[in-house]
N, C-alpha and C positions, 0 to 999 in steps of 0.2 A: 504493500500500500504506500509507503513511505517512499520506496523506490520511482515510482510509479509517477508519484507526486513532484519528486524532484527530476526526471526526465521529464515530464511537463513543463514543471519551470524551465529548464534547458532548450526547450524547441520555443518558448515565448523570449527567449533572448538569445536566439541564433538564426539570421535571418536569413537563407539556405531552408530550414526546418517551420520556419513562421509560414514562409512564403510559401513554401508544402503542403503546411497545415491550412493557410487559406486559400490555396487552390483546387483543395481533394475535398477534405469531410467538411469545411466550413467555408466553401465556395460562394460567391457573389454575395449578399446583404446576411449570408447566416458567418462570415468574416468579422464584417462591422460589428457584429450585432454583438459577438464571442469578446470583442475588444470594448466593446461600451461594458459588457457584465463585469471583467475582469478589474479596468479600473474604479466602476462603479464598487463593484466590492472591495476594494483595497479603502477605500474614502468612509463609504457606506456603512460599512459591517463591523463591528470590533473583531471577527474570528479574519479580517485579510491581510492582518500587519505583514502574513509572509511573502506575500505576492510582489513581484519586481518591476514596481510603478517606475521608478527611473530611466532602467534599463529595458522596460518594456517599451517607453515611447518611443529612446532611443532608436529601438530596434526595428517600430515599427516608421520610425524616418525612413530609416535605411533602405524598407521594404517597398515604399511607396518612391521613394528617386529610384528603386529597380523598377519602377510599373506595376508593381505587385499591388497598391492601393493609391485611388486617389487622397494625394495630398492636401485638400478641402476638403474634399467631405470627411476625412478621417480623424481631420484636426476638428473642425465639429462637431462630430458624434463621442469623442474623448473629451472634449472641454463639457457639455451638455453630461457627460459623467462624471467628470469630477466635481461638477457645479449641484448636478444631483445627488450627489455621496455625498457629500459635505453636508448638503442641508436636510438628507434623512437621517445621518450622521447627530447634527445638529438637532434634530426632533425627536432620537430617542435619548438622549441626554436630558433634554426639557421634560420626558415620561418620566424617566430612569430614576432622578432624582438623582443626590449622594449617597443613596444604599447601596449601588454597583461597586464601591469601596469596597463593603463589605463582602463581597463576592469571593467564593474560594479561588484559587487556580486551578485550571481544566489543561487540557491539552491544546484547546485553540486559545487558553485566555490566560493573558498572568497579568496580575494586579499592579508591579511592580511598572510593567509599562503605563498603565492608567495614572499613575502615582507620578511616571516622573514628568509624561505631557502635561501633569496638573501643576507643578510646580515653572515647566518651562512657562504653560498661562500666566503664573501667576508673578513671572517676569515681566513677559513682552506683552501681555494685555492680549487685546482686538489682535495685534500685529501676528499673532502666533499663527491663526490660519492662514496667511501669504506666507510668514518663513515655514512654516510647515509641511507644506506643499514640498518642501525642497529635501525634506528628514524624510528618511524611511521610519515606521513603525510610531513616530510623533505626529504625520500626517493623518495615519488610520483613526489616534485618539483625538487629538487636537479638535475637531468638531464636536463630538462627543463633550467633552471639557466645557466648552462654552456654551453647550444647552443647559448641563449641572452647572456654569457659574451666572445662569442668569442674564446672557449677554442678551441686547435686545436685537429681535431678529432683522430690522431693516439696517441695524450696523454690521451684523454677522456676515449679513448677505451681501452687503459692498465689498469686505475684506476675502469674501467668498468668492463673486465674481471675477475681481480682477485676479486673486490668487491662481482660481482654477484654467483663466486663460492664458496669464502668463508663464504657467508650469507645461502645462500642457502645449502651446504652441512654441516655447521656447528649446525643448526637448527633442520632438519628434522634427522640429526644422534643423536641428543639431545634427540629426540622423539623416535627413533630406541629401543637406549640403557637403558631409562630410564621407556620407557612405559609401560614396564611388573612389575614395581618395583610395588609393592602391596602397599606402602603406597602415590604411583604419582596415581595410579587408583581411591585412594579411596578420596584421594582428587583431581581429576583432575581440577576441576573447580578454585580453589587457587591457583594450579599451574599456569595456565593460565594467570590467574588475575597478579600475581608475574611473568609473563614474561611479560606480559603489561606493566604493572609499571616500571619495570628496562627500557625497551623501551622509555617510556616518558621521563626517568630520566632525562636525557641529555639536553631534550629540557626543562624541568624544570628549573633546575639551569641554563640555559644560560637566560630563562627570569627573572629569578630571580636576577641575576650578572646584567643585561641589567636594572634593576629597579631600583636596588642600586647604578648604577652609576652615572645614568641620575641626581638626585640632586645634584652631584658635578663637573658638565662637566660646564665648561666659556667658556668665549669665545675665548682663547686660544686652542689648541690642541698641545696634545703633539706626538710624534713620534711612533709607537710601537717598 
């Protein structure tokens, strides 16, 4: 199952195997359709922190400057998902309440992630859904977060729309413009890797900043 699951993820970020898979079993608008679920669930769902929003846009640049998909409608029907993940994201947080704290760990759900997007919120505010867009696994919550913090929704939804379109068009044109380069072909798979990475960055150094502080915090607090 497991296996199974991660040769999946492997053919949604190898474009060779993408372009396969929307040419055979998910041909013409049942393509699109597989691509609007997938990011939608990554945004959407709490259970899609593991899906490879990044490197999937990436890859479907890549796959559309081969022909394999038009590059408007594709950039469309992904912004239109992650505009709508966000804010059904956003609507079960506003249900959910702060009891989802209290929720055990599962195999699709650990609290610790819920915990630390609540803290990134409770840095960078409103801001968190646009940089979020750009973090793996803080983008899935970060919506979520600010239905439980009470954001109001025509602010949510401004920080929402431009987030969702300028992640999503800024990626997949990444992949457009760059996937014919003969030396992103021949290494694609480091490319990847190297947009992974920049992706964590963020959330690296703020645990990293969060470790180093912890030994010098009293019992005082000071103001930001």
């Amino acid at each position: 199952m497991i296996e199974s699951v991660i040769d999946f993820l492997r053919i949604l970020t190898t474009p060779e195997r993408l372009l396969a898979l929307l040419t055979t079993v998910f041909a013409g608008w049942w393509g699109y359709a597989l691509l609007f679920a997938i990011v939608f669930a990554e945004t959407g769902l709490l259970v899609g922190f593991f899906l490879p929003g990044d490197s999937l846009l990436f890859t479907v640049g890549v796959v559309a400057g081969a022909g394999g998909l038009n590059i408007v409608t594709i950039n469309i029907a992904l912004m239109v998902a992650a505009i709508v993940g966000d804010a059904v994201g956003y609507m079960l947080g506003r249900s959910t309440g702060a009891r989802i704290f209290d929720r055990p760990d599962s195999r699709f759900f650990k609290r610790e992630h819920l915990i630390r997007t609540h803290e990134f919120y409770e840095k960078h505010g409103g801001k968190t859904i646009i940089y979020a867009r750009f973090i793996p696994i803080i983008r899935t919550f970060a919506p979520f977060v600010a239905g439980v913090a009470g954001m109001s929704y025509p602010r949510f939804l401004s920080f929402n729309i431009f987030g969702g379109i300028g992640w999503v068009f800024s990626l997949t044109m990444l992949g457009y413009s760059l996937g014919n380069v003969a030396v992103v072909r021949e290494h694609f798979e480091k490319v990847i890797v190297g947009i992974i990475f920049v992706s964590v960055l963020p959330v690296a150094f703020e645990l990293i900043k969060s470790a180093r502080a912890k030994p010098v915090r009293t019992g005082t607090s000071t103001a930001d």
